[in-house]
Backbone as ProteinMPNN parsed JSONL, in Angstrom:
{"seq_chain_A": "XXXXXXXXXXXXXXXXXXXXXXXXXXXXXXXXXXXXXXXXXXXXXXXXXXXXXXXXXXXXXXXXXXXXXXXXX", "coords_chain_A": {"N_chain_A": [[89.963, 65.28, 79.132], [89.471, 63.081, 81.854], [91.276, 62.624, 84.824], [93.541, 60.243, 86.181], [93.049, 60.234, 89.082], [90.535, 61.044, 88.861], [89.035, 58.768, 88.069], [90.1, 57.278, 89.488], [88.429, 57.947, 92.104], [85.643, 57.674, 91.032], [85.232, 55.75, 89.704], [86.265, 53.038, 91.606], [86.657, 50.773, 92.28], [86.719, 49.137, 89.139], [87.936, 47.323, 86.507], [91.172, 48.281, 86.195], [93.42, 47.805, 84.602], [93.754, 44.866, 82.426], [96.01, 41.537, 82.634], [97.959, 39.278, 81.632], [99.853, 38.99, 84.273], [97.92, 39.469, 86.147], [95.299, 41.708, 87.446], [94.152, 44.773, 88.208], [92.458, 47.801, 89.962], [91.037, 50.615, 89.48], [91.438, 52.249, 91.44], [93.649, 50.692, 92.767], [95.232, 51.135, 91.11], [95.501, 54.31, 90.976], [96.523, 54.509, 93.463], [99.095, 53.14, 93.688], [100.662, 54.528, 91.538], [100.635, 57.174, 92.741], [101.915, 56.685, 94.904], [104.468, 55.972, 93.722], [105.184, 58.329, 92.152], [105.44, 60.038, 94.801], [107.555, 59.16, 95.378], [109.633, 59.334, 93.449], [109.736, 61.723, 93.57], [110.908, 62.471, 96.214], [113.194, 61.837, 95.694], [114.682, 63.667, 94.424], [113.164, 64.798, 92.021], [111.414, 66.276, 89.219], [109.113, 68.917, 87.678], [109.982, 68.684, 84.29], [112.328, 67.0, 84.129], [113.679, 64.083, 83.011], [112.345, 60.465, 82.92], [113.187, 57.659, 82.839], [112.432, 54.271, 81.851], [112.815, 50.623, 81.624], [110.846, 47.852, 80.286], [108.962, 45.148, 80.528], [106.244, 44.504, 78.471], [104.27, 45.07, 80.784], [101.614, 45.996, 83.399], [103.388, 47.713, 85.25], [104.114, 49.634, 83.682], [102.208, 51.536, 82.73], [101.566, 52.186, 85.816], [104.034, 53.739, 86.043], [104.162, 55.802, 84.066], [101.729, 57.311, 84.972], [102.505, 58.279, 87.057], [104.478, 60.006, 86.474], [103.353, 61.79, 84.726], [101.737, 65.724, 84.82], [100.701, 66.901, 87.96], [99.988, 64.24, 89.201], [100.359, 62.426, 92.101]], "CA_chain_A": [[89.949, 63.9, 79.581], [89.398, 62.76, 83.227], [92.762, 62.085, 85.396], [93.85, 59.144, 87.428], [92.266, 60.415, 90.216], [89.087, 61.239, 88.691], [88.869, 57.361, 87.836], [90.013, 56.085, 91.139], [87.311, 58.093, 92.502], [84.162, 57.35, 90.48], [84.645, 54.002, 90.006], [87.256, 52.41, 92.556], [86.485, 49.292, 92.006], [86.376, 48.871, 88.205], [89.205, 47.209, 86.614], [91.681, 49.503, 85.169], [94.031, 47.106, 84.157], [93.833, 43.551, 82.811], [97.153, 41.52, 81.876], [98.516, 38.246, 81.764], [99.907, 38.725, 85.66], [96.135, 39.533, 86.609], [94.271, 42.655, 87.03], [94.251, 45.745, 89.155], [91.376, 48.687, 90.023], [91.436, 52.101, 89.346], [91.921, 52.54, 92.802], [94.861, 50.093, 93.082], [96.383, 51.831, 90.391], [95.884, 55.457, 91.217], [97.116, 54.307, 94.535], [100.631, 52.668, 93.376], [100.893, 56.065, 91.109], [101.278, 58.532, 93.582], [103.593, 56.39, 95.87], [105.875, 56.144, 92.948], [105.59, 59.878, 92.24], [106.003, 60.539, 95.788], [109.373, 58.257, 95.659], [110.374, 59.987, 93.03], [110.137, 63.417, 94.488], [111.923, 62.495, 97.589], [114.468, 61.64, 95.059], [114.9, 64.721, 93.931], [113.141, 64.29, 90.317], [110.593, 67.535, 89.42], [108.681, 68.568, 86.17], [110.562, 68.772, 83.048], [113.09, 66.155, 84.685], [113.321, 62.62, 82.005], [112.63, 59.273, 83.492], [113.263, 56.411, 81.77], [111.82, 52.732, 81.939], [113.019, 49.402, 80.458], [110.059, 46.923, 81.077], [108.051, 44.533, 79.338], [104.687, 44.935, 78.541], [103.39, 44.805, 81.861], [101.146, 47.105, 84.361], [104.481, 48.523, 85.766], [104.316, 50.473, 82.399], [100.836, 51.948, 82.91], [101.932, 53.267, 86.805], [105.087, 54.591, 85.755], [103.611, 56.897, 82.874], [100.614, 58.396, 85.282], [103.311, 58.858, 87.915], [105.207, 60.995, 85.883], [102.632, 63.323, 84.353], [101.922, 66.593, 86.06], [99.384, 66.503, 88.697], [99.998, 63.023, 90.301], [100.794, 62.014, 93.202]], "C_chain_A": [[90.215, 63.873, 81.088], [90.911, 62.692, 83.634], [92.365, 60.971, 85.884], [92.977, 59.221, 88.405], [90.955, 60.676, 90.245], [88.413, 59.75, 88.379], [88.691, 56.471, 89.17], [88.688, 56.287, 91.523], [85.76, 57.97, 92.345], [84.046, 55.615, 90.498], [86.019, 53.005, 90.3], [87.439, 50.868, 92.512], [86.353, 48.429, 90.4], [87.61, 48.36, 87.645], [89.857, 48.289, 85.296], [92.843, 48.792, 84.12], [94.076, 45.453, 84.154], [95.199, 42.896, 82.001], [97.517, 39.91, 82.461], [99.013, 37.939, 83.631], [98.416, 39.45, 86.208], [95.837, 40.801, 86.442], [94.335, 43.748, 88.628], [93.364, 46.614, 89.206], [91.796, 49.484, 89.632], [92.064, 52.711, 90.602], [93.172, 52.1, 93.1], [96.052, 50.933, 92.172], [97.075, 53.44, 90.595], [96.644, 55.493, 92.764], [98.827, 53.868, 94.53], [101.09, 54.098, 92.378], [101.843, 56.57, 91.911], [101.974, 57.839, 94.739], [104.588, 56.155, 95.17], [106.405, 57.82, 92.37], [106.412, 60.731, 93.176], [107.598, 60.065, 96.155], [109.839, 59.203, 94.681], [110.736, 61.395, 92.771], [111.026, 63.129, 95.322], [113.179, 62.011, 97.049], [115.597, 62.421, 94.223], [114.065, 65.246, 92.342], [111.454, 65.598, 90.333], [110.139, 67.589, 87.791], [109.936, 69.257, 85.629], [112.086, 67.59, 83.211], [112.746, 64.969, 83.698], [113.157, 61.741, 83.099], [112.229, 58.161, 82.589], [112.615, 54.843, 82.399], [112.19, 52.037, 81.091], [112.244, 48.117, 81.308], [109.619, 46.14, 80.053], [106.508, 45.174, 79.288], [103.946, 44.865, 79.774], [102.663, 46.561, 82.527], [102.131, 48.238, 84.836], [104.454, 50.023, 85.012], [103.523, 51.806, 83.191], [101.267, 53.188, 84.19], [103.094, 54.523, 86.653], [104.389, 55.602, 85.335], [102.567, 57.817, 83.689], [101.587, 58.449, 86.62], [103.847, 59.578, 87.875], [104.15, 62.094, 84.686], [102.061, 64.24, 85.321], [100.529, 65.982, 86.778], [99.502, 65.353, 89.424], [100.733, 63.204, 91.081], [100.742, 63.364, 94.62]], "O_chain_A": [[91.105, 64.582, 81.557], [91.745, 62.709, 82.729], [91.195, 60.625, 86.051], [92.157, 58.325, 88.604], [90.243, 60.618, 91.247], [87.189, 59.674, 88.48], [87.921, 55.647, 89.662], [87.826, 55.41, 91.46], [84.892, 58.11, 93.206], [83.313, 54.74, 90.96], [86.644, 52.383, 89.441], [88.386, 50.114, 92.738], [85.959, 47.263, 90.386], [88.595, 48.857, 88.192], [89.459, 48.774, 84.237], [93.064, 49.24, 82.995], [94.288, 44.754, 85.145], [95.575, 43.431, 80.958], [97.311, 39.54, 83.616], [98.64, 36.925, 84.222], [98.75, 40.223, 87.105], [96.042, 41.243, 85.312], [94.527, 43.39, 89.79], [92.931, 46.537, 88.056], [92.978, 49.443, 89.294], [93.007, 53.5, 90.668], [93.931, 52.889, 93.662], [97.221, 51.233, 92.415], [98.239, 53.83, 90.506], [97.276, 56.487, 93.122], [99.626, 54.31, 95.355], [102.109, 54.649, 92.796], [103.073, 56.557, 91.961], [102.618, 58.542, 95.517], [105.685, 56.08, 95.726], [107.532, 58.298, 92.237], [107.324, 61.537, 92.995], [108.45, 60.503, 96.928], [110.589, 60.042, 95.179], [111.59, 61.98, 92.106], [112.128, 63.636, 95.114], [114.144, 61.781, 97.777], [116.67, 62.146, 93.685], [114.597, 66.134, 91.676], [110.654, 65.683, 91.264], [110.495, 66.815, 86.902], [110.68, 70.064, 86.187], [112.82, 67.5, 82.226], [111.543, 64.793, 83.504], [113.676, 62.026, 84.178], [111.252, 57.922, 81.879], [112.465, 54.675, 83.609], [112.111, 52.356, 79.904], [112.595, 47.556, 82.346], [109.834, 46.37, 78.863], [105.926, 46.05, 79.927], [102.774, 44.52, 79.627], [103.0, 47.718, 82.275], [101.826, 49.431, 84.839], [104.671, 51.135, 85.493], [103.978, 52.689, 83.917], [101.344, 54.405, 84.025], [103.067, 55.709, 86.984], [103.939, 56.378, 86.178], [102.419, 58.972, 83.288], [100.838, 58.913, 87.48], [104.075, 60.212, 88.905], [104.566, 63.037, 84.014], [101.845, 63.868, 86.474], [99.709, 65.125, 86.45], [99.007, 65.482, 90.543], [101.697, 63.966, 91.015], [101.141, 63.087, 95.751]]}, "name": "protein", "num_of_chains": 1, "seq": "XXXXXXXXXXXXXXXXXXXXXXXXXXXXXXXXXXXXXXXXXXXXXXXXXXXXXXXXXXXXXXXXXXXXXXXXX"}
């Protein structure tokens, strides 16, 4: 299966997420990703490291989860 980044890049403009607070690209998303990855490197946080989330159903979800599998960001 494709990554994040193989999405942003083919089709950047497609939406990747739609949700009650509106709608975001592939691009927007693989883009908020890897600046939450990159935050949470500079935070010290590495693979096999937990990170937890308490959210509602929203998009937030979505970035979190491809922020924290290997390979991003």
């Amino acid at each position: 299966m494709p990554d994040l980044a193989y999405w942003g890049a083919q089709t950047p403009d497609r939406p990747a997420i739609v949700s009650r607070p509106g709608w975001c690209t592939f691009a927007e998303l693989d883009t908020r990703a890897n600046h939450l990855a990159r935050a949470l490197r500079r935070r010290g946080l590495g693979p096999g490291d937990a990170v937890a989330l308490l959210a509602e159903n929203r998009p937030v979800f979505v970035e979190t989860y491809f922020a924290c599998v290997p390979g991003s960001g």
